[in-house]
C-alpha positions as CSV (number, residue, x, y, z in Angstrom):
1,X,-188.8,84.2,108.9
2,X,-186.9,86.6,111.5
3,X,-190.9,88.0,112.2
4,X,-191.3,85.1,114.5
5,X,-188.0,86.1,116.9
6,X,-189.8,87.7,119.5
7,X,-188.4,91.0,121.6
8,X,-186.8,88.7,124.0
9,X,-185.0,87.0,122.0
10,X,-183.2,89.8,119.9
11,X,-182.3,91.6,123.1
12,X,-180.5,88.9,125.2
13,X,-179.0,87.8,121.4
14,X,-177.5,91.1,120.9
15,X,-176.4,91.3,124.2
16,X,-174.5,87.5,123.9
17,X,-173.1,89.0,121.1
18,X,-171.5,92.5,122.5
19,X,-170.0,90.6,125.2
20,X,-168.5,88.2,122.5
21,X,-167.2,91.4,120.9
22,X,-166.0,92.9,124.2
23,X,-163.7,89.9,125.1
24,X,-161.9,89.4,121.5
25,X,-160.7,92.9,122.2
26,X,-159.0,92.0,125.1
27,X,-161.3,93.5,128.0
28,X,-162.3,90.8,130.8
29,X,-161.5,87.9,128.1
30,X,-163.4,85.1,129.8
31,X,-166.9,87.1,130.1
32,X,-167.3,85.5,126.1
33,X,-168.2,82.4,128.0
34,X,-171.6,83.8,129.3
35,X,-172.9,83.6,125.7
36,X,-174.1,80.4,125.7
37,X,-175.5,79.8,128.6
38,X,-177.7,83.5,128.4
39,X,-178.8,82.7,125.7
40,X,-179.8,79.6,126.5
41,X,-182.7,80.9,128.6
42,X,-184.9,82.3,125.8
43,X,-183.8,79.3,123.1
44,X,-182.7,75.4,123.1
45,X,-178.9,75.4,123.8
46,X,-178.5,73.8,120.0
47,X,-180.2,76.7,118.5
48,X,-177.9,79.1,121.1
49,X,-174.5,77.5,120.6
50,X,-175.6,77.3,116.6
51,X,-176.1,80.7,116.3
52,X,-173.3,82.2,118.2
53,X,-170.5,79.7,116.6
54,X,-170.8,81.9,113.1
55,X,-170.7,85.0,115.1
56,X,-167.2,83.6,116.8
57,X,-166.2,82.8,113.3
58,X,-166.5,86.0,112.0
59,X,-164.9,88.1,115.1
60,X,-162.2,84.9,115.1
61,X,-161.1,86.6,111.4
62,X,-160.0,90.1,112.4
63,X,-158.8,88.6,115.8
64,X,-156.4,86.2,113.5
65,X,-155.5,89.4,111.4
66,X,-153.8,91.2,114.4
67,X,-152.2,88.4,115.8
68,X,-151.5,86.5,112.1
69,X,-147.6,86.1,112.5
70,X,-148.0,85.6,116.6
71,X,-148.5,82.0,118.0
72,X,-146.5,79.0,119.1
73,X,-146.9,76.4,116.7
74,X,-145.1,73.7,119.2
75,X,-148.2,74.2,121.7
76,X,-150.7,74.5,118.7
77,X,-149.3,71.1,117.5
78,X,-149.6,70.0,120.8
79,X,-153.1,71.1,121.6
80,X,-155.1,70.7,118.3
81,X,-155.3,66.9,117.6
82,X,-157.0,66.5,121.2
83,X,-159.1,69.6,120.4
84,X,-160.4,67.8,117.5
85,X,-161.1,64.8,119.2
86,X,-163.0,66.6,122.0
87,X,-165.2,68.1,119.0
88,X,-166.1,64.6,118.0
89,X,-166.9,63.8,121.3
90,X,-169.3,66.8,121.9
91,X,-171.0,65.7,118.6
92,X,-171.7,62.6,119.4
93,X,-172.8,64.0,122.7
94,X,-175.3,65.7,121.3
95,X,-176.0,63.3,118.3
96,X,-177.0,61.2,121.3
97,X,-179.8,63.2,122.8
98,X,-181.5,64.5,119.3
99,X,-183.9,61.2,119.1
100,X,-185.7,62.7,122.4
101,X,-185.7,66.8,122.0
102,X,-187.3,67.1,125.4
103,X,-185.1,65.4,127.1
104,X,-182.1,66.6,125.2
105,X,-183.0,69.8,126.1
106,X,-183.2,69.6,129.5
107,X,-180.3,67.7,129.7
108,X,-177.8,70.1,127.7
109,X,-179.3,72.9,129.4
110,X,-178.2,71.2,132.5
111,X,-174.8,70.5,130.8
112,X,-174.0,74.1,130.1
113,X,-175.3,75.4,133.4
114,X,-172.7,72.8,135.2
115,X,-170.3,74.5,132.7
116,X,-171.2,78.0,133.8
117,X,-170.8,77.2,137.6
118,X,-168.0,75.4,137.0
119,X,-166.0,78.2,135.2
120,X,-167.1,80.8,137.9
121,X,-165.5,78.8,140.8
122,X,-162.9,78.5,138.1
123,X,-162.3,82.4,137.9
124,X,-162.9,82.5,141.8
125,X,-159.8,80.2,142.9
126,X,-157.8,81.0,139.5
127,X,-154.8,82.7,141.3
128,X,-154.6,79.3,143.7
129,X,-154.4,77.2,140.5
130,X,-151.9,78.6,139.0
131,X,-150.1,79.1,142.3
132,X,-149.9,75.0,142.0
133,X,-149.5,74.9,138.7
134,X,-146.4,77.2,138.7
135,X,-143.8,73.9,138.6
136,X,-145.7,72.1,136.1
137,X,-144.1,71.1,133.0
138,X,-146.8,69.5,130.1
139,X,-145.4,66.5,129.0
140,X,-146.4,65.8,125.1
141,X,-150.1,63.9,126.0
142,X,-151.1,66.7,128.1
143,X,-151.4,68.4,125.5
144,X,-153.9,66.4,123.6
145,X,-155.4,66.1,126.9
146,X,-155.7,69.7,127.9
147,X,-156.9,70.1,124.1
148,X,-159.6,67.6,124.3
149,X,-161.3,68.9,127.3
150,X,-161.3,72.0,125.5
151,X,-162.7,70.4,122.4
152,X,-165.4,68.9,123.7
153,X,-166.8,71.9,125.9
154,X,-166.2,73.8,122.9
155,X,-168.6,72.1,120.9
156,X,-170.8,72.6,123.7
157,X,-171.0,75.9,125.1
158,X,-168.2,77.7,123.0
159,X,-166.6,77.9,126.7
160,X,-163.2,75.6,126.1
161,X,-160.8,78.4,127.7
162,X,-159.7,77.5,130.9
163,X,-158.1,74.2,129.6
164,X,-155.9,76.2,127.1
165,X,-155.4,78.9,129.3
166,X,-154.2,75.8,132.5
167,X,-152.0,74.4,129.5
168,X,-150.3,77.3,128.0
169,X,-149.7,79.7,131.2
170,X,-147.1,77.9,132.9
171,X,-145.1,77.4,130.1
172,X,-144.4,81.6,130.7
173,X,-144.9,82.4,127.1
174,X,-144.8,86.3,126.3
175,X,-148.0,88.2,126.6
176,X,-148.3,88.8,122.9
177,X,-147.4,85.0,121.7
178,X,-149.9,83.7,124.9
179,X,-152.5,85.9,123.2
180,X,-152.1,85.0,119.9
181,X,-152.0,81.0,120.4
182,X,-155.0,81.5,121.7
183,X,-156.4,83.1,118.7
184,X,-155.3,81.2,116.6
185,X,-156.3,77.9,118.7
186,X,-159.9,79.1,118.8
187,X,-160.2,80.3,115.2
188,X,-159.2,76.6,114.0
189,X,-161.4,74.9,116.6
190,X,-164.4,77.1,115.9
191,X,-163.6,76.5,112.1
192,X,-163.7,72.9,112.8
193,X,-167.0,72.8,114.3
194,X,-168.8,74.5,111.8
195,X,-168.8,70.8,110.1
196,X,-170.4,68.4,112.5
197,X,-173.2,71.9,113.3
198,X,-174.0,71.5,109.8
199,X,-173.7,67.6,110.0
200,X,-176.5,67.4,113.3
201,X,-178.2,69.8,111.4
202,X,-178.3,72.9,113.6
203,X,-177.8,75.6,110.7
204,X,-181.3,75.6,109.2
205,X,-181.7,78.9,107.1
206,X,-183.4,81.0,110.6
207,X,-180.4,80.2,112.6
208,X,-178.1,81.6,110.1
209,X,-180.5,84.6,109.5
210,X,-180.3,85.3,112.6
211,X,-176.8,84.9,112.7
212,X,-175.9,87.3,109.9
213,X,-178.3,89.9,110.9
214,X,-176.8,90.3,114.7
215,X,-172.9,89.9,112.9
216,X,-172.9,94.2,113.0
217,X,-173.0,94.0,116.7
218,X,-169.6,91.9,116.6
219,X,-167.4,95.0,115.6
220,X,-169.8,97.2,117.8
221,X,-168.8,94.7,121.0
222,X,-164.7,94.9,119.8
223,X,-165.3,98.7,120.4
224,X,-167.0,98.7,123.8
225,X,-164.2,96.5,125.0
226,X,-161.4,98.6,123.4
227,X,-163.5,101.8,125.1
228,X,-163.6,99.6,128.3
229,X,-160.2,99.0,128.6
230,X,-159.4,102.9,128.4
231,X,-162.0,104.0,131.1
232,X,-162.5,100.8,133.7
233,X,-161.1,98.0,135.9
234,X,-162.0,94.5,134.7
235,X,-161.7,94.5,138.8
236,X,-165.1,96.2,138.4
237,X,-166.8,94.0,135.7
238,X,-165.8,91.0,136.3
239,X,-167.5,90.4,139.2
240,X,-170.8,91.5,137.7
241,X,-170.6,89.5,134.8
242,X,-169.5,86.3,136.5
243,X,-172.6,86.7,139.5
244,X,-174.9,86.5,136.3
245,X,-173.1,83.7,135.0
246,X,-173.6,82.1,138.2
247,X,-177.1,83.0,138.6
248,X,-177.9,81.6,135.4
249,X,-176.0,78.6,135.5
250,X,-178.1,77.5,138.7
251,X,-181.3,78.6,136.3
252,X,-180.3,76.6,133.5
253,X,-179.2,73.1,135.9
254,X,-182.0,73.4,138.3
255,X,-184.8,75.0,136.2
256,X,-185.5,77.3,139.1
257,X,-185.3,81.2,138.3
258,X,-183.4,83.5,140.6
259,X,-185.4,86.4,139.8
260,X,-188.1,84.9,141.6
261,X,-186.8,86.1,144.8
262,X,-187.7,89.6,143.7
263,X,-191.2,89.0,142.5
């Protein structure tokens, strides 16, 4: 069955997934967000958010064994409920556009490439944000809706950070217990969705073939980005990886290729 994945394919898959790797260990922790929206360009976004979310699963289990006894269960109580409801949400979003795959494609392609662009002007005025978020203090329904925005890009793209991150960081948690609610937030939302994937049928056996057989690049990835962090700047990488980002977020919402201006 894997006999039909062309070249393509396996290459930009293995990459999504060495970048996954790279950012549970630490290095450049929003490049995981590219996943998606890559790979994306060689498959439907279903089929790319499908396989990946097994792939998270899997890294999510040795992320939660080094931060097992490290998270803030106030902000995890906080955040969760919303989190689920943003799953069901993105479900039904997509539940939505399955009785037209053409046009469902095209419009969750454009979806996740709004994502994409959004998260790079995101990273690009980050330090301003939290400049103006400094004062804030969440009150108890930001939380659910922080963690429903999260939810429901989640079950999208697999890109629900910068929510969390907006929630959590002004609360001036330390490093370690920031880190680790995190984690732990992600492992139970990424747990959470492997339900309604199965339920909109998007794990038919190639998916999860494919899955399994690119799971040895996960622990490769963790390696590169503990390597990374000895020898480099995310100063450096960061910019790279969020100009691609960019580049193919205006791919993936306008269907026009920036590599054409090279040809």
């Amino acid at each position: 069955m894997l006999n039909d994945v062309s070249p393509l394919t396996w290459a930009v898959s293995g990459i999504c997934v060495i970048l996954i790797g790279i950012a549970k260990a630490g290095f450049a922790g929003g490049i995981g967000v590219i996943a998606t929206p890559l790979l994306s360009l060689v498959m439907s976004p279903t089929k790319a958010a499908a396989i990946l979310l097994p792939l998270l699963c899997g890294s999510d289990i040795v992320s939660i064994y080094f931060y097992r006894r490290l998270y803030c269960l106030k902000n995890l109580r906080a955040l969760l409920p919303g989190a689920f409801l943003g799953i069901l949400f993105g479900s039904l979003f997509i539940l939505h556009w399955t009785g037209d795959p053409g046009r469902a494609e095209r419009e969750l392609k454009a979806m996740i490439g709004w994502i994409s662009l959004l998260f790079v002007i995101y990273q690009c005025f980050r330090k301003w944000i939290f400049k103006r978020i400094e004062r804030y203090h969440p009150k108890g329904w930001h939380g659910w809706l922080f963690g429903t925005c999260s939810g429901f890009v989640s079950t999208l793209a697999h890109a629900g950070g910068p929510p969390v991150t907006m929630y959590l960081l002004p609360q001036h948690l330390d490093r370690q217990l920031f880190v680790g609610t995190t984690v732990w937030f992600f492992a139970l939302v990424n747990a959470a969705k492997l339900l309604p994937y199965w339920w909109l049928g998007l794990f038919p056996n190639e998916n999860l073939l494919l899955s399994f057989a690119l799971m040895p690049l996960v622990p490769f990835g963790v390696g590169l980005g503990v390597w990374l962090n000895r020898i480099t700047s995310e100063r450096l990488f960061n910019p790279l990886v969020y100009g691609i980002l960019f580049l193919t977020g205006i791919q993936l919402v306008t269907g026009w290729s920036p590599i054409d201006l090279f040809r």
